[in-house]
N, C-alpha and C positions, 0 to 999 in steps of 0.2 A: 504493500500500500504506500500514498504517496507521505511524505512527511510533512507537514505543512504547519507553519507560524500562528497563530490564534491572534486573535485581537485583543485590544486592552482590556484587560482585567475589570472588574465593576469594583467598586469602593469598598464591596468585604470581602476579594479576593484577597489571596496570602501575595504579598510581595515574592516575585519567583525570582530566582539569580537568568541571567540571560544565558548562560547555559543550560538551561533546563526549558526554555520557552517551546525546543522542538520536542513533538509530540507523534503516538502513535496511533493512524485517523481510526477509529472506534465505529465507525456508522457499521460496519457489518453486523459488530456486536449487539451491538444498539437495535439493530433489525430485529435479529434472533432473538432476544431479549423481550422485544415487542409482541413480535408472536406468539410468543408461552403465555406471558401476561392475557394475551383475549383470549387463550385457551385457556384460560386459567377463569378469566371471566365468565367465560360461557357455562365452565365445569361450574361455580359457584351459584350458576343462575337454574341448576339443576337444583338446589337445594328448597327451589321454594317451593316446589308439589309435592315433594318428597315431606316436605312439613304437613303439606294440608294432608297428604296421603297418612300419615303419622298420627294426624288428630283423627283423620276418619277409622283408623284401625287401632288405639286406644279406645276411641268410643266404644267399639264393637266387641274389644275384647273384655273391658271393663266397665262398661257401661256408662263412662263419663270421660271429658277432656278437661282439660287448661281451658279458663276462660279466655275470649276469642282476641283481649286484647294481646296475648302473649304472641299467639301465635299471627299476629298482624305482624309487632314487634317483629320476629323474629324472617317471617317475609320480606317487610322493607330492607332492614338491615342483610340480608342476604342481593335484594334487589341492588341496593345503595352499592353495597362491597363489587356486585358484577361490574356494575357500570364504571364504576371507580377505575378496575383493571382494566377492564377493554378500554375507554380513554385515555391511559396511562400509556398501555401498549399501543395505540396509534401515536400518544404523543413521541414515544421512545425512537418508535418507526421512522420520525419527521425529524429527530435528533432533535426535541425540544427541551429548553433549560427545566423548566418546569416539570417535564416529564421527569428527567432525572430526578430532580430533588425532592419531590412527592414521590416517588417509587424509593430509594431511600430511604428515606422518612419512611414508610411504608412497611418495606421491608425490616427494617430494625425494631420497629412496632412489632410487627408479626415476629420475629424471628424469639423477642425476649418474651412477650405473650405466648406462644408455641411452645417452648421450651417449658414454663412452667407450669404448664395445661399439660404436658406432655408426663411431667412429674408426677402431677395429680391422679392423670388419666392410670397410669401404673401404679398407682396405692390407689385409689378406689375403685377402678372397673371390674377386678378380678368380685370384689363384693357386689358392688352392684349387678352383676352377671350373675351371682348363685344368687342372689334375693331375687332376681327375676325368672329365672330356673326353678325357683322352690313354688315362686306364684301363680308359676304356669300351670305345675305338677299338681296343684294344693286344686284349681279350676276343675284341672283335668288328668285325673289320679288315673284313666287305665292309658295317657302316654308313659311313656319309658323318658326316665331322664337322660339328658347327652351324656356320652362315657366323660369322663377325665381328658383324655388323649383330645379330642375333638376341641371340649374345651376348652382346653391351654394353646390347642392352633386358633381357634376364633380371636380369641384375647391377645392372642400375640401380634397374628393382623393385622389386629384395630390399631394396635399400640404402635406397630411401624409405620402403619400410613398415617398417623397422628404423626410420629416424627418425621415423617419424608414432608408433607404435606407442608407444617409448620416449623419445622425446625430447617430440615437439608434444605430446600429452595428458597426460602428466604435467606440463608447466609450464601445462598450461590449469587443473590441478587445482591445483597450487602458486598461481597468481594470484588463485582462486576461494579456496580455503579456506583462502590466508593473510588472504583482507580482514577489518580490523577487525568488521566490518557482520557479516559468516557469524560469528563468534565469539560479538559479543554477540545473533545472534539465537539463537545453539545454547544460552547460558546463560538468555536468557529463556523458552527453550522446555523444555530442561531445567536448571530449579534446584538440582537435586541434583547434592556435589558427588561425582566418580568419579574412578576410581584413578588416570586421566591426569591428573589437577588437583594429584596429591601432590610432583610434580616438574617443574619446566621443559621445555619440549616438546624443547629441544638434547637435553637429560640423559636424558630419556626415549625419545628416541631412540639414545642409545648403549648404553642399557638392554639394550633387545628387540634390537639389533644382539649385543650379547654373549650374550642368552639364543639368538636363532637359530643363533649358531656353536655354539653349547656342545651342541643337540640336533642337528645336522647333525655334528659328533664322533662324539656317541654314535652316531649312525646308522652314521656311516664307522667305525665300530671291529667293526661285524660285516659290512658289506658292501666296502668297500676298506679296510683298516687301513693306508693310507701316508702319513707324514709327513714331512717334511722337516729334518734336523738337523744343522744347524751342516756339511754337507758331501756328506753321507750321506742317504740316503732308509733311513727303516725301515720292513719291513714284519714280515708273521706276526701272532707274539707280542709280540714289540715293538714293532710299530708300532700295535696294538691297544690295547695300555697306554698308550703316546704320546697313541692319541686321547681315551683315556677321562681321560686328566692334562688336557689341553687342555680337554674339555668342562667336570671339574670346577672346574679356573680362571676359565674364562669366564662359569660360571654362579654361581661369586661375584664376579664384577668386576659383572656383572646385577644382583646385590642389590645391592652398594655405592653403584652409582651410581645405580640407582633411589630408594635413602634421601637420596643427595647426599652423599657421604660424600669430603673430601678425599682419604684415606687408599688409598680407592676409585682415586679419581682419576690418585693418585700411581702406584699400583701398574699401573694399566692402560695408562698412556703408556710406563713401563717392559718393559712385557709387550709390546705393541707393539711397541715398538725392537725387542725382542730375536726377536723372531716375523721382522722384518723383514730382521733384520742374516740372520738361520737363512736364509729363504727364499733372499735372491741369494748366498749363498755354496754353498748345496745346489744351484739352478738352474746355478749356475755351473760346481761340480766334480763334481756327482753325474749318475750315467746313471739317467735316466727310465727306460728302454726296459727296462734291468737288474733295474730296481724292480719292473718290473710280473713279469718270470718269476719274482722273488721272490715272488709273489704266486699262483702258481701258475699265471699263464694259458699258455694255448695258444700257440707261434709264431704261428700265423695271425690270433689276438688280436694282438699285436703287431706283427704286419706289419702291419693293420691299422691302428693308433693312429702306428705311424711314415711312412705316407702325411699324417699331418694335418701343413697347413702352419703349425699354433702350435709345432712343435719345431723348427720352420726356425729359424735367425739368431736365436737365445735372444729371441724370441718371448714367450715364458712367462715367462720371468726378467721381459722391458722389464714386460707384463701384470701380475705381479703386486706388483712393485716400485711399478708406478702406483698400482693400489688400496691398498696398505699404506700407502704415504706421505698418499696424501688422509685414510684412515682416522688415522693418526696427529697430521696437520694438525687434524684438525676435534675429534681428544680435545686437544689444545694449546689450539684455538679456546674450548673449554666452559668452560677453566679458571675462567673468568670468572662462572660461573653456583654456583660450591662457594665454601662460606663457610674463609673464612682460620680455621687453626687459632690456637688461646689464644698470645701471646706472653710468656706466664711459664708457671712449672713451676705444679704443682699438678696437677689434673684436667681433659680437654681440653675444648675449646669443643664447645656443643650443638648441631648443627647447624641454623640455620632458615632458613626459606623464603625461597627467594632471587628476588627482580621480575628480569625482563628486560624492556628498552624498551617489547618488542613477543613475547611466547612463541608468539603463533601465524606472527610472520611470521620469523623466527630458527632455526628450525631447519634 
């Protein structure tokens, strides 16, 4: 391929020495890359009959489902994620800056979520598989249980295409679209600079992490309004208010930190803690199961949800206790990308564009 010079840098690229400005052009990669991505779309956009399929054969085997806003939930968010990648992957196709640093961003999302789903998934599934086994058998006492042998190859399956799915290809994407080479072949291919170039790829990543909570709130305030507080789970009316405070929180800590805004910054590690401290003290002293009749479901909806083995041995608590702290860990980590505020009074400092070693490979 040819070797070819890039053009100037945008104002949070790294200073490069000028022996390093020649690069190796990337668009094949980028191609290839693209196309897995809308196969990868498309494979995801399988998941949403497969839900409705799911609730209609729950229904039938148990004689009840999840109320209908779960499984909305769970449609969009599987719709949202196709589309996500197929546009990703056309943008990758056209070698667009944006494609890269959303697919990034993206991938290192999935790759740390994956991996510790992945964790999960091999301490609970082997249980949740014989609780489902025994419920079958308990239905319908003249089938034969699965052997052993059969068992341990289902389970094993699952648990590799768990790791293949979200562990192996998102770090084959992180390895590909953090190389310096994909970066400066994206900026030579597109010159123009775009709205991922306004901020650090770390910071803009914790961006779109606060705006997705903040519209998954809003979602949850008309289909589950339940929150967690400080003990207590809310639901109704106030837990619907709870979620609509949340999204509006989240969705200014989104703009603070997409500007780079210390202040942003400040507030959001704070928010954190306190989200955090809320969770394992709710998970702790508060009844889930209580929550959800608060919510008006069925018994047989909750018999249902109290068969899952995440409310075994506070399960949920260890679960979300994990992701909060990693989340809180890596707003600690960004600290370093927000410009220190003025050290005398007066008027405060103007925020500018802050270099990271390396922004495509740091996030």
């Amino acid at each position: 391929m040819d070797t070819v010079l890039p053009p100037e840098p945008s104002s949070f690229a790294p200073s490069t020495p000028q022996s390093a400005l020649a690069y190796r052009d990337r668009s094949t990669g980028l191609q290839a890359y693209g196309v897995i991505q809308i196969i990868l779309g498309a494979l995801v956009s399988l998941f949403i009959p497969l839900v409705l399929l799911a609730a209609l054969m729950s229904r039938n085997l148990t004689g009840t489902a999840m109320p209908i806003g779960n499984y909305f939930t769970s449609c969009l968010t599987y719709a949202a994620f196709a589309v996500l990648l197929i546009t990703l992957g056309v943008g990758s196709l056209r070698a667009r800056r944006w494609a890269r640093a959303l697919t990034l961003i993206l991938s290192w999302f999935t790759l740390v979520i994956g991996f510790l789903a992945t964790v999960l998934m091999t301490a609970v599934l082997p249980t949740a598989f014989a609780a489902a086994v025994r419920t079958a058998a308990a239905r319908n006492p003249g089938n034969a249980n699965l052997p052993t042998g059969v068992t341990a190859v289902v389970l094993t399956v699952m648990i590799v295409l768990f790791a293949v799915f979200l562990v192996v290809i998102p770090l084959a994407f992180v390895l590909f679209y953090g190389r310096a080479d994909v970066e400066q072949t994206c900026r030579h291919r597109d010159p123009v600079d775009r709205w991922t170039d306004r901020c650090p790829l770390p910071v803009l990543a914790a961006s779109l992490l606060f705006a997705v909570a903040a519209f998954y709130y809003l979602l949850q305030s008309f289909t589950t309004p339940l929150v967690p507080f400080f003990g207590k789970y809310l639901t109704g009316v106030p837990g619907a208010a709870a979620c609509l405070v949340l999204a509006a929180i989240d969705a200014l800590l989104a703009l603070w930190f997409f500007r780079v805004q210390i202040l942003g910054w400040r507030i959001g590690v704070l928010w954190v803690a306190l989200r955090t401290i809320s969770t394992a003290v709710t998970d702790r002293r508060g009844n889930l199961l209580q929550a959800y009749q608060g919510l008006g479901w069925k018994q047989a909806q909750i018999d249902l949800i109290a068969r899952n083995p995440m409310l075994r041995g506070h399960v949920i608590l260890w679960w979300n206790l994990v992701y909060l702290l990693v989340g809180l860990g890596y707003l600690i980590w960004i600290k370093r990308y927000f410009p220190a505020p003025a050290s005398y009074g007066g008027e405060p400092a103007i925020p500018q564009p802050v270099s990271s070693p390396d922004p495509g490979q740091s996030v």
